[in-house]
KEZAGU-314629 format. One record per residue (C-alpha): residue number from 0; y, x, z; residue in three letters. Coordinates in Angstrom, 3 decimals, decimal comma. Layout:
N
@n: NUM	c2: Y	c1: X	c3: Z	res: ALA
...
***
This chain:
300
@n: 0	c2: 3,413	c1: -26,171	c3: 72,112	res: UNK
@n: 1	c2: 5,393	c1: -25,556	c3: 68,925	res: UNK
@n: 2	c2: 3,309	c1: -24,718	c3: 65,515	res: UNK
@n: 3	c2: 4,562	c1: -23,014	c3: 62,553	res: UNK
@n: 4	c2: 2,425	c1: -23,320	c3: 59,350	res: UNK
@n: 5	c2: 2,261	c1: -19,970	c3: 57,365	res: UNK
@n: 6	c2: 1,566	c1: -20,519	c3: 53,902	res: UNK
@n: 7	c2: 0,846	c1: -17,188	c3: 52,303	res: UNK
@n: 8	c2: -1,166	c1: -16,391	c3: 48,521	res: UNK
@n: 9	c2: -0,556	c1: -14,200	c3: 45,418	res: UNK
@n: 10	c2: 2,251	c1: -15,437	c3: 43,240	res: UNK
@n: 11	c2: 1,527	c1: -18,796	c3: 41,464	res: UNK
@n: 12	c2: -0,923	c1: -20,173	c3: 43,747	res: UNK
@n: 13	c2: 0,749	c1: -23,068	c3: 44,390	res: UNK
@n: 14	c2: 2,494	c1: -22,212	c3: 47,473	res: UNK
@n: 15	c2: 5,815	c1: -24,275	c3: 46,971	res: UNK
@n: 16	c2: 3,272	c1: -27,605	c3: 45,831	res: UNK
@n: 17	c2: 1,224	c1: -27,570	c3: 48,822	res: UNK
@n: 18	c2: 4,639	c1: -26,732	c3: 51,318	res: UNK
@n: 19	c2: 6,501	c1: -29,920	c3: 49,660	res: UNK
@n: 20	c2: 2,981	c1: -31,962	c3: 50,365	res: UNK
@n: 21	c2: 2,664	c1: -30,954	c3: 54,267	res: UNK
@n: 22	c2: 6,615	c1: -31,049	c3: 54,772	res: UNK
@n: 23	c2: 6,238	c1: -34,671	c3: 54,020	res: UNK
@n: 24	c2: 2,992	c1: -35,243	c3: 55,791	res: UNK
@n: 25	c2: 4,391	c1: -34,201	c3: 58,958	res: UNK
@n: 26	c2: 7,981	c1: -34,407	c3: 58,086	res: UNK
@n: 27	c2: 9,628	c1: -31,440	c3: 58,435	res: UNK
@n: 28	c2: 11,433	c1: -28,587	c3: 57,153	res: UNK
@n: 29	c2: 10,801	c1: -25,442	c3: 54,987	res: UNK
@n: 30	c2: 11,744	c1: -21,960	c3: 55,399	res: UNK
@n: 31	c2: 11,414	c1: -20,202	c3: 52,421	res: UNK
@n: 32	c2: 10,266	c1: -16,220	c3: 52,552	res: UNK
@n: 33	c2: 10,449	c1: -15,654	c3: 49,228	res: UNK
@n: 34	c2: 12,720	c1: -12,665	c3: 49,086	res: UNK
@n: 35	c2: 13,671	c1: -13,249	c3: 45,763	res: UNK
@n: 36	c2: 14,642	c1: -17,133	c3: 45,838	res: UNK
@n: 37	c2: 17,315	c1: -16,218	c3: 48,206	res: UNK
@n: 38	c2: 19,382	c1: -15,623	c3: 45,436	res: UNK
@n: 39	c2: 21,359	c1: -18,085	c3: 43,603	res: UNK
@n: 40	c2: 21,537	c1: -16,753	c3: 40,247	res: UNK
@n: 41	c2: 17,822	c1: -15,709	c3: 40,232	res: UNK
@n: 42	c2: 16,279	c1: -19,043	c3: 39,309	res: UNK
@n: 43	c2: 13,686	c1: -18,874	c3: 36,272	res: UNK
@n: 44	c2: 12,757	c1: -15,574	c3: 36,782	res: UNK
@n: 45	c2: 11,366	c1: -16,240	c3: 40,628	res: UNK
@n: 46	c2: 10,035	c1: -19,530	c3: 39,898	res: UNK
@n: 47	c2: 12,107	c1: -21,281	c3: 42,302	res: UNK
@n: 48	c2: 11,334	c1: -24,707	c3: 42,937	res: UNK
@n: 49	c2: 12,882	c1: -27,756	c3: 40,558	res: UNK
@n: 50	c2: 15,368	c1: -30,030	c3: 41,831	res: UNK
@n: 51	c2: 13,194	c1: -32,506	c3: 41,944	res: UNK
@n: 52	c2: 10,961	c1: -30,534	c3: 44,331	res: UNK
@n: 53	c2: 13,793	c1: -29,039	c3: 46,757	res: UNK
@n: 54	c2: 14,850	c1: -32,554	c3: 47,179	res: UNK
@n: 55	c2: 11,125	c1: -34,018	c3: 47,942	res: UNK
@n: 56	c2: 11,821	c1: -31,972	c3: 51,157	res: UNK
@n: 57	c2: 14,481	c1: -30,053	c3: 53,534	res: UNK
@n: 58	c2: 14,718	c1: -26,195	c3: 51,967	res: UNK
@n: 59	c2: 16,033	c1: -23,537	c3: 53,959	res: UNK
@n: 60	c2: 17,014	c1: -19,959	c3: 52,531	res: UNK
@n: 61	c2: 16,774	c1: -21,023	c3: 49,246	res: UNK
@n: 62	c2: 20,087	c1: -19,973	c3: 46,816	res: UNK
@n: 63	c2: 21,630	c1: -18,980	c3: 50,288	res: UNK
@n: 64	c2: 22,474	c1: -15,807	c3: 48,800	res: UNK
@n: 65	c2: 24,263	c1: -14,176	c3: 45,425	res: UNK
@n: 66	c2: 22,607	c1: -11,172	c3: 44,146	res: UNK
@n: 67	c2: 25,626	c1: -8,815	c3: 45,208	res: UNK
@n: 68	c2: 25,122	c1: -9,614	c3: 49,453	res: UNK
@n: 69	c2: 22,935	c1: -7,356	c3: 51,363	res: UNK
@n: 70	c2: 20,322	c1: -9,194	c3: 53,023	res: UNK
@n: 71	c2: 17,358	c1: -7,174	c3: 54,778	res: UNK
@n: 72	c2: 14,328	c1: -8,655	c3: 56,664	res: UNK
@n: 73	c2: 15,820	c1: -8,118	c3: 59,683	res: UNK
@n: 74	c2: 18,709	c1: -10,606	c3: 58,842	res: UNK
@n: 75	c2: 16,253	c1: -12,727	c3: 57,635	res: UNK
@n: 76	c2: 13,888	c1: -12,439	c3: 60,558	res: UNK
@n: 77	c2: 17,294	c1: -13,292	c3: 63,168	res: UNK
@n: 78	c2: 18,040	c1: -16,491	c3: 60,597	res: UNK
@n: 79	c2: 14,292	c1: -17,926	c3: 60,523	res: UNK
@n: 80	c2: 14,130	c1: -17,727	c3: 64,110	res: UNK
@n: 81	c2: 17,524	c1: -19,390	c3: 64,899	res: UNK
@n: 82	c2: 16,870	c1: -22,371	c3: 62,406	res: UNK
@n: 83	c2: 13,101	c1: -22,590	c3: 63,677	res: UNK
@n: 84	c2: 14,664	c1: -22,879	c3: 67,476	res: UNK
@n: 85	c2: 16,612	c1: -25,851	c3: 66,299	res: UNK
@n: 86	c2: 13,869	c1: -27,878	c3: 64,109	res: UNK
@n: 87	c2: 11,780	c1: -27,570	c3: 67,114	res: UNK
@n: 88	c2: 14,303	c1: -29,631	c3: 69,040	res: UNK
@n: 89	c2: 12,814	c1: -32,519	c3: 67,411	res: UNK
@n: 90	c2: 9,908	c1: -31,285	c3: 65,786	res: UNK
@n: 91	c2: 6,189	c1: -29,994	c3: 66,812	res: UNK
@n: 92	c2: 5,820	c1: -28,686	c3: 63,215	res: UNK
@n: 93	c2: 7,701	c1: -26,172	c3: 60,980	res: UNK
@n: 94	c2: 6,647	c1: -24,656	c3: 57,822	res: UNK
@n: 95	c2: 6,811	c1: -21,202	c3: 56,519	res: UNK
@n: 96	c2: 5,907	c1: -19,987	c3: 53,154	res: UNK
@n: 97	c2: 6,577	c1: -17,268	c3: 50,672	res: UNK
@n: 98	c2: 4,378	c1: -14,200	c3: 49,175	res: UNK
@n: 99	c2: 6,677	c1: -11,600	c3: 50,626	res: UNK
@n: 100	c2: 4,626	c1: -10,745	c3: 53,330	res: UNK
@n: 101	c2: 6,664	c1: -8,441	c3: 55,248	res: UNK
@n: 102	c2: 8,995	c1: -11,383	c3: 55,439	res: UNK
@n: 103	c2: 6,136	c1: -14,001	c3: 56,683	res: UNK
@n: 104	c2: 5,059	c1: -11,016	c3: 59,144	res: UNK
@n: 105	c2: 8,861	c1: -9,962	c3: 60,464	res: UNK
@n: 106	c2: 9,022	c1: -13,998	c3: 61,559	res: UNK
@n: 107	c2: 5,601	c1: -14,195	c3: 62,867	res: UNK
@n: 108	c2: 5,231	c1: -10,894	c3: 64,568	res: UNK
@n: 109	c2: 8,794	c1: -8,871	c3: 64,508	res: UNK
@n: 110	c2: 9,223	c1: -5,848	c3: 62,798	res: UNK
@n: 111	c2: 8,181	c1: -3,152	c3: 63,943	res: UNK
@n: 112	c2: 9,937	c1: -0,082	c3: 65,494	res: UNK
@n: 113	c2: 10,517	c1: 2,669	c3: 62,881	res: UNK
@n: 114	c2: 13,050	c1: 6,128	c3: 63,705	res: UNK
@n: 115	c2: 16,361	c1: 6,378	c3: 62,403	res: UNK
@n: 116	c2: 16,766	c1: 8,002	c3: 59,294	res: UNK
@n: 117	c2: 19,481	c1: 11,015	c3: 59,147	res: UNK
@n: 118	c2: 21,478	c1: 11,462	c3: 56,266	res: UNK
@n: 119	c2: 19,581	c1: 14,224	c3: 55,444	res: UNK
@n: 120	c2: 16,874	c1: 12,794	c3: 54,788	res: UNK
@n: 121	c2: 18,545	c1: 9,524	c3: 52,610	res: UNK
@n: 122	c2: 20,002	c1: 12,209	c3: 50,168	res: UNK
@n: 123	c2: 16,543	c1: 14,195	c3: 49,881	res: UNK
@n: 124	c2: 15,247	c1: 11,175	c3: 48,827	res: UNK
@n: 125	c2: 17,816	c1: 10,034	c3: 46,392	res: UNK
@n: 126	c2: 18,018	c1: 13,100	c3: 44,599	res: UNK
@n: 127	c2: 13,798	c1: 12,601	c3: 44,295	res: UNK
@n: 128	c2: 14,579	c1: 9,591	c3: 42,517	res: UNK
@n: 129	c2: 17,111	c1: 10,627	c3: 40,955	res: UNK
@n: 130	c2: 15,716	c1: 13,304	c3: 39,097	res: UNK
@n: 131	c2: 12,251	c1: 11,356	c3: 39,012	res: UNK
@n: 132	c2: 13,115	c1: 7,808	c3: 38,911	res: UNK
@n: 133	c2: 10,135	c1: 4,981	c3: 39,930	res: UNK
@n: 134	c2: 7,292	c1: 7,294	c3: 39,034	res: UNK
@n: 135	c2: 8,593	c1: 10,612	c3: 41,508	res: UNK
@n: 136	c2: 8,880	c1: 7,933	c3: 44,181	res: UNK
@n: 137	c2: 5,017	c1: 6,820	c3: 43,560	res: UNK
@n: 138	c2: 4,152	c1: 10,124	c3: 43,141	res: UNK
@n: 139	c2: 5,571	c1: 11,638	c3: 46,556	res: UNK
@n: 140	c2: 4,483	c1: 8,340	c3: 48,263	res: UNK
@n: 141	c2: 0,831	c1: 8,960	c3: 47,216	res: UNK
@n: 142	c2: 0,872	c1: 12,271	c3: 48,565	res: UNK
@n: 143	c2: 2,497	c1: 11,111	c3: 52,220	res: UNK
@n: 144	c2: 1,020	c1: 7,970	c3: 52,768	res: UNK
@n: 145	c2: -1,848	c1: 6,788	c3: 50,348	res: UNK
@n: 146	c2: -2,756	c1: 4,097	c3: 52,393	res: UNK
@n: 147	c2: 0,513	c1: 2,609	c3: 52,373	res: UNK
@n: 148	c2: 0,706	c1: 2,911	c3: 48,236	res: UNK
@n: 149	c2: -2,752	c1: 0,479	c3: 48,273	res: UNK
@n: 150	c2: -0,365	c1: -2,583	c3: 49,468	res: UNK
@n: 151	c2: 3,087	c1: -2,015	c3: 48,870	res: UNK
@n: 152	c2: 4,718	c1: -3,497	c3: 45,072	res: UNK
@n: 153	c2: 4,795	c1: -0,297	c3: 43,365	res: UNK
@n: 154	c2: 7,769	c1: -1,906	c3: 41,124	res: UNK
@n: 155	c2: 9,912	c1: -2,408	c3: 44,133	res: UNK
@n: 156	c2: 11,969	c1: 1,097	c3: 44,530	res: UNK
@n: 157	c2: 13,738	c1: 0,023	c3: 47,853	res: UNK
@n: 158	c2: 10,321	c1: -0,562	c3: 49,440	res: UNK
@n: 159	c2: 9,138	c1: 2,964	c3: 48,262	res: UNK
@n: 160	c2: 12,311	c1: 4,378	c3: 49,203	res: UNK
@n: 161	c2: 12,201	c1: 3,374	c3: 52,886	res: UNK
@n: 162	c2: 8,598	c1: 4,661	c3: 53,259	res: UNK
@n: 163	c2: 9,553	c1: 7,697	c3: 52,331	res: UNK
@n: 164	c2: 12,458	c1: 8,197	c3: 54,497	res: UNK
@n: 165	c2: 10,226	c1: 7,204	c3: 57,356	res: UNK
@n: 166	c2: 7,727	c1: 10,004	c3: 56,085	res: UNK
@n: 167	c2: 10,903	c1: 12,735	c3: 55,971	res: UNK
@n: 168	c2: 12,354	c1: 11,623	c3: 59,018	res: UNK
@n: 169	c2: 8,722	c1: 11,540	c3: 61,088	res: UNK
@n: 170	c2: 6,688	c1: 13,956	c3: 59,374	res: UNK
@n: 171	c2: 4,155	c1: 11,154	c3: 59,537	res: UNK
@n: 172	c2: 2,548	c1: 8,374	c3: 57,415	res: UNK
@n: 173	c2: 5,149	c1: 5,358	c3: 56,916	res: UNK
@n: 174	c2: 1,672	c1: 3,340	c3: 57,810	res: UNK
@n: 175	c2: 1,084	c1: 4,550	c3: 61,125	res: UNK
@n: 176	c2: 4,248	c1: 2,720	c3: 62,096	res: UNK
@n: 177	c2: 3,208	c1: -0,861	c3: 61,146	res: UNK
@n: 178	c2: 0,854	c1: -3,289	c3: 63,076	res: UNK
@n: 179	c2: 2,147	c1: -1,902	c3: 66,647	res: UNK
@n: 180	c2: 2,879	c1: -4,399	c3: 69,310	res: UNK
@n: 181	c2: 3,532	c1: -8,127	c3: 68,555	res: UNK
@n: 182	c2: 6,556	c1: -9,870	c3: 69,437	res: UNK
@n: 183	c2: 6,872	c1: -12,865	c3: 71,449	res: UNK
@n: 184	c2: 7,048	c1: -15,662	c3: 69,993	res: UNK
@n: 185	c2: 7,650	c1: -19,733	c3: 71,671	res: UNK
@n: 186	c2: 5,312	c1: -21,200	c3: 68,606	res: UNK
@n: 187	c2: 2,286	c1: -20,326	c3: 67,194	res: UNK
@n: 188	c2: 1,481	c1: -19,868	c3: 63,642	res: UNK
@n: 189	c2: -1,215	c1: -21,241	c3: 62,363	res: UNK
@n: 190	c2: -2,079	c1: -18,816	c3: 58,824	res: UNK
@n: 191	c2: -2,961	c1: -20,550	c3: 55,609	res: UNK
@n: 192	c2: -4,013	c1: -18,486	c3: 52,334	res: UNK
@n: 193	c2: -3,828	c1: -19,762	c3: 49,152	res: UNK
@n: 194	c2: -6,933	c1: -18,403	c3: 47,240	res: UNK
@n: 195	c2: -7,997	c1: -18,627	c3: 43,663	res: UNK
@n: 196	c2: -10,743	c1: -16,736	c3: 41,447	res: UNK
@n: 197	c2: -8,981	c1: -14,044	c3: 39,496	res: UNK
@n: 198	c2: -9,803	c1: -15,378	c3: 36,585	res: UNK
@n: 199	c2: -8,192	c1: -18,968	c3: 37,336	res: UNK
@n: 200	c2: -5,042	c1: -17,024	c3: 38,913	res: UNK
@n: 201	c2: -4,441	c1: -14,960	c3: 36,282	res: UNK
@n: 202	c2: -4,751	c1: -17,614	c3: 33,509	res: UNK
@n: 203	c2: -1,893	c1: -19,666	c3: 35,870	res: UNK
@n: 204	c2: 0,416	c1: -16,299	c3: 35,714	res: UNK
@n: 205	c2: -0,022	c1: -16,125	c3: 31,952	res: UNK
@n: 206	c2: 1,011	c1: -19,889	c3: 31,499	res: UNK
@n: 207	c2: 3,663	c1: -19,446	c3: 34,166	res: UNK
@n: 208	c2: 5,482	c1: -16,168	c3: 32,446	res: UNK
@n: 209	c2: 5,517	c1: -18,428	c3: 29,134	res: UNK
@n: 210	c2: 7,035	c1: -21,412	c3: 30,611	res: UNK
@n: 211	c2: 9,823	c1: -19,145	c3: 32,133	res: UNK
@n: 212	c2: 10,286	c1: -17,476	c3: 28,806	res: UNK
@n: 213	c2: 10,566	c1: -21,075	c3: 26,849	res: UNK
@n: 214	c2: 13,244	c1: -21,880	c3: 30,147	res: UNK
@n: 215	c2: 15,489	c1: -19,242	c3: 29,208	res: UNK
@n: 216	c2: 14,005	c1: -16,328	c3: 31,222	res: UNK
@n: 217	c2: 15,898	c1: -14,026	c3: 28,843	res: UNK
@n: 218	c2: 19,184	c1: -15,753	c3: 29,181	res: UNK
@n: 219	c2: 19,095	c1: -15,537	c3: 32,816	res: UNK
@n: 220	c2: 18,730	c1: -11,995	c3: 32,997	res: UNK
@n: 221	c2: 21,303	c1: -10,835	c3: 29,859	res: UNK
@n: 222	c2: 23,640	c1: -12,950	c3: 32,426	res: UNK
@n: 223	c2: 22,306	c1: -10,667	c3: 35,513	res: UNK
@n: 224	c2: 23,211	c1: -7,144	c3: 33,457	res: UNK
@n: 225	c2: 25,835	c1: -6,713	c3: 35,184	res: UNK
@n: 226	c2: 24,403	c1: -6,631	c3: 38,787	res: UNK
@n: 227	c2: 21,045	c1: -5,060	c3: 37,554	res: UNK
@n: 228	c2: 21,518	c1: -2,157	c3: 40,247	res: UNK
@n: 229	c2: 21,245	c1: -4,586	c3: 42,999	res: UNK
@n: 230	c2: 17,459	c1: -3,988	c3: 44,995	res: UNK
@n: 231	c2: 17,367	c1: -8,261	c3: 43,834	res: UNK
@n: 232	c2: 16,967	c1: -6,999	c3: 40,101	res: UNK
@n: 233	c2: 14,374	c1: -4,341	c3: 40,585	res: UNK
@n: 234	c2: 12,149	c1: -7,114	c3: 40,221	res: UNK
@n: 235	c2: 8,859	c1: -8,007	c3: 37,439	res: UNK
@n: 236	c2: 10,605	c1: -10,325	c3: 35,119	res: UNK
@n: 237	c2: 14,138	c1: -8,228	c3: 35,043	res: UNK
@n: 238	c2: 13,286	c1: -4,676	c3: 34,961	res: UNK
@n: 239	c2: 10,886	c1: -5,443	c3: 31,589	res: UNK
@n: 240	c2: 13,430	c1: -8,068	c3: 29,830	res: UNK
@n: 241	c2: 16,686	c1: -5,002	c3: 30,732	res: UNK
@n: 242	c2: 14,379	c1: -2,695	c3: 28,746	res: UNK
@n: 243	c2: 14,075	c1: -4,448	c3: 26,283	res: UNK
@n: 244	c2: 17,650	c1: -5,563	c3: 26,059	res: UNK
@n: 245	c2: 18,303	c1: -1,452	c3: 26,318	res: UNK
@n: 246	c2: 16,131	c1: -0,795	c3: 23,186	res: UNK
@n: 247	c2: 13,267	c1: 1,066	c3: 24,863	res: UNK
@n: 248	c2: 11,005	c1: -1,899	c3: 24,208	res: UNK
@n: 249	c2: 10,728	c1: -4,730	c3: 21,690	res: UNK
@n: 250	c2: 10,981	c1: -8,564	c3: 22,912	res: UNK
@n: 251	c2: 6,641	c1: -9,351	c3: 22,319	res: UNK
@n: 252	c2: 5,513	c1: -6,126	c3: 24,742	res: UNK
@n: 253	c2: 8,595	c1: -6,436	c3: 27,433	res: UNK
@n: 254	c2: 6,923	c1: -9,926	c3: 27,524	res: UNK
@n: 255	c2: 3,694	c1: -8,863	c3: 27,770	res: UNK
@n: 256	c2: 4,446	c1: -6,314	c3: 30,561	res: UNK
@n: 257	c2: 5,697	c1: -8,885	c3: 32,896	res: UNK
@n: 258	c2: 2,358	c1: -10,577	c3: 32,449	res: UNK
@n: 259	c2: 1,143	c1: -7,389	c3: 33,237	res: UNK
@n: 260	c2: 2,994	c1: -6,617	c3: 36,091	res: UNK
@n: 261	c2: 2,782	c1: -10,037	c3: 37,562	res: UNK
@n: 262	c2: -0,897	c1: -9,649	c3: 37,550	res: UNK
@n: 263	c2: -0,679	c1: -5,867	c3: 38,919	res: UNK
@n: 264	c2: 1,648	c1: -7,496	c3: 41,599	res: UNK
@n: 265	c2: -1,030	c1: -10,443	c3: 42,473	res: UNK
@n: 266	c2: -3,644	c1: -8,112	c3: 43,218	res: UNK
@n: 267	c2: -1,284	c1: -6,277	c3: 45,680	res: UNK
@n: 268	c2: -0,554	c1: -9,412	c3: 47,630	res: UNK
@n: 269	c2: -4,268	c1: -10,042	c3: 47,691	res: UNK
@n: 270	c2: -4,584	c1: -6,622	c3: 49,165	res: UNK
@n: 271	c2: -2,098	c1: -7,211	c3: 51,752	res: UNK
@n: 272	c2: -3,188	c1: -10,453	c3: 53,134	res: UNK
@n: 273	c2: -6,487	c1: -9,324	c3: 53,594	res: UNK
@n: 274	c2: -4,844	c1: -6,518	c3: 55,717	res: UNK
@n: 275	c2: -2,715	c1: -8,186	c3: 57,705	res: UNK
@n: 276	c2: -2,518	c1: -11,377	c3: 59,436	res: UNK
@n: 277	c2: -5,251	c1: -14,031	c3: 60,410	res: UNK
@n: 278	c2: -5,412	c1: -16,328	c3: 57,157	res: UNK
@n: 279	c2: -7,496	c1: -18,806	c3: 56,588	res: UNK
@n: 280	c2: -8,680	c1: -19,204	c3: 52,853	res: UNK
@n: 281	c2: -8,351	c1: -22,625	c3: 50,986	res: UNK
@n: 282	c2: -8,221	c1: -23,632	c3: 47,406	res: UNK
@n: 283	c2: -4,681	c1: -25,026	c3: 46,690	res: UNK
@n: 284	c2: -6,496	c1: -27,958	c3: 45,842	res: UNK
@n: 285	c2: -8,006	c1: -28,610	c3: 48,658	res: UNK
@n: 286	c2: -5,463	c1: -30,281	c3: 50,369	res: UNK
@n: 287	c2: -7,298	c1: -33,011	c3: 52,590	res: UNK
@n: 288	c2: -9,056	c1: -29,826	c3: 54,024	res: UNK
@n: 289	c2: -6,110	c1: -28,062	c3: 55,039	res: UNK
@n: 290	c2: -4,857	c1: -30,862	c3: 56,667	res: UNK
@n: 291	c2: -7,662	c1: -31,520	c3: 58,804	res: UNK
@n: 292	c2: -8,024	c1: -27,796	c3: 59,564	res: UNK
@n: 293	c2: -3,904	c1: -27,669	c3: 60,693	res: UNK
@n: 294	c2: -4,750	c1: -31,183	c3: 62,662	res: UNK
@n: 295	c2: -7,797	c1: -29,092	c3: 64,689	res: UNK
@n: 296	c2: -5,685	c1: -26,218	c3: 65,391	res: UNK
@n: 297	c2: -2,320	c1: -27,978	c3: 66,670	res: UNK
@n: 298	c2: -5,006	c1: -30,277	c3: 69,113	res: UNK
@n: 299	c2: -6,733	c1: -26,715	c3: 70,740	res: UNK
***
């Protein structure tokens, strides 16, 4: 039997440490679902992992991408599969990890089956959001599918604009869709959660927005203006820093509203992994414990 590990948590839980620290325990690779650290020129902003990290262990998926390719979790889902087939030539052990979790769950479970979306209905909604922008795009979501608004990153206008297609197209909730039949799969994933109190997480996303500011989080993204359209760029740490470099903010709040945002982000990956998936909750510290929890399950 072949195991993938599933590392999944709110944004800086520690995912990347604790991936690096089982890749060497059981040496083996890392796929990254992070659907942001794809992306070559997106480095401070995601909080991609230092040089010094990617080479403490293999990387896959990580700057595999420029911010101008298309790349959608199906493509990614086809990749992750073919790479895992050929680490498990030599390996028992892979590791997945990332806080994208339709990403984790397209590799772990497929995607699931959704209809095809007319043209019709594409231009209804782009004239909504259009005319609207971000907020008519929450707005009609929370009317069609309320349940779906609880988990998805309200920031992230591709993610609203495909659930509302599938509400045009279906004349039901984009919701109802997700969580049908599982895929088959020749591994099985064993699902760790990175967990911390909200108070200790939040501190960490506080210290971790003002380390990527002193980095050069606002150089990166004056150098990204150009390609600021792109779904990559409709991201917390972008969208605040272009409005501010657009006037409509000043440099101490557009800083302040990533923090924000981050946090408003955290709490809907929180929400989602207690939705979906079978995770088991550790302390990132806790490291000895994980290990002897991933040594129990790969021995049943």
């Amino acid at each position: 039997m072949k195991f993938l590990i599933v590392i999944g948590g709110a944004t800086a839980t520690g995912k990347t440490t604790l991936a690096i620290q089982l890749a060497r325990y059981f040496d083996t690779g890392i796929l990254s679902a992070d659907s942001r650290q794809f992306y070559r020129e997106m480095s401070i902003g995601t909080a991609k992992p230092e040089p010094e990290e990617l080479a403490a262990a293999q990387h896959h998926f990580i700057d595999s991408l420029s911010v101008s390719d298309d790349f959608s979790v199906g493509d990614f889902e086809r990749e992750a599969l073919i790479l895992l087939d050929d680490i498990f030539k030599n390996r028992e052990i892979a590791i997945l990890v990332g806080g994208s979790g339709l990403f984790l769950r397209a590799v772990c479970e497929g995607l699931d089956t959704f209809p095809e979306i007319s043209k019709e209905t594409k231009h209804r909604v782009e004239s909504g959001e259009r005319s609207g922008g971000l907020a008519w795009l929450q707005n009609e979501l929370a009317l069609l599918d309320p349940e779906y608004l609880k988990i998805v990153d309200r920031q992230n206008p591709a993610r609203l604009r495909r659930a509302l297609e599938v509400c045009y197209e279906s004349g039901a909730p984009y919701s109802g869709f997700l969580g049908g039949d599982k895929a088959r799969r020749n591994f099985r994933c064993i699902y760790i959660l990175l967990d911390l109190p909200r108070a200790e997480l939040y501190d960490r996303i506080e210290q971790r927005v003002d380390l990527m500011i002193s980095a050069g989080l606002e150089e990166e993204a004056r150098a990204l203006i150009p390609f600021r359209h792109r779904p990559a760029l409709q991201t917390v740490g972008y969208e605040e820093l272009f409005d501010y470099f657009d006037g409509k903010t000043d440099r101490n709040t557009a800083i302040e509203k990533i923090k924000q945002h981050t946090r408003n982000y955290a709490k809907r990956q929180a929400t989602w992994f207690g939705k979906y998936g079978h995770w088991t909750p550790f302390h990132p510290d806790d490291r000895e414990q994980i290990v002897a929890f991933i040594e129990r399950k790969t021995k049943t």
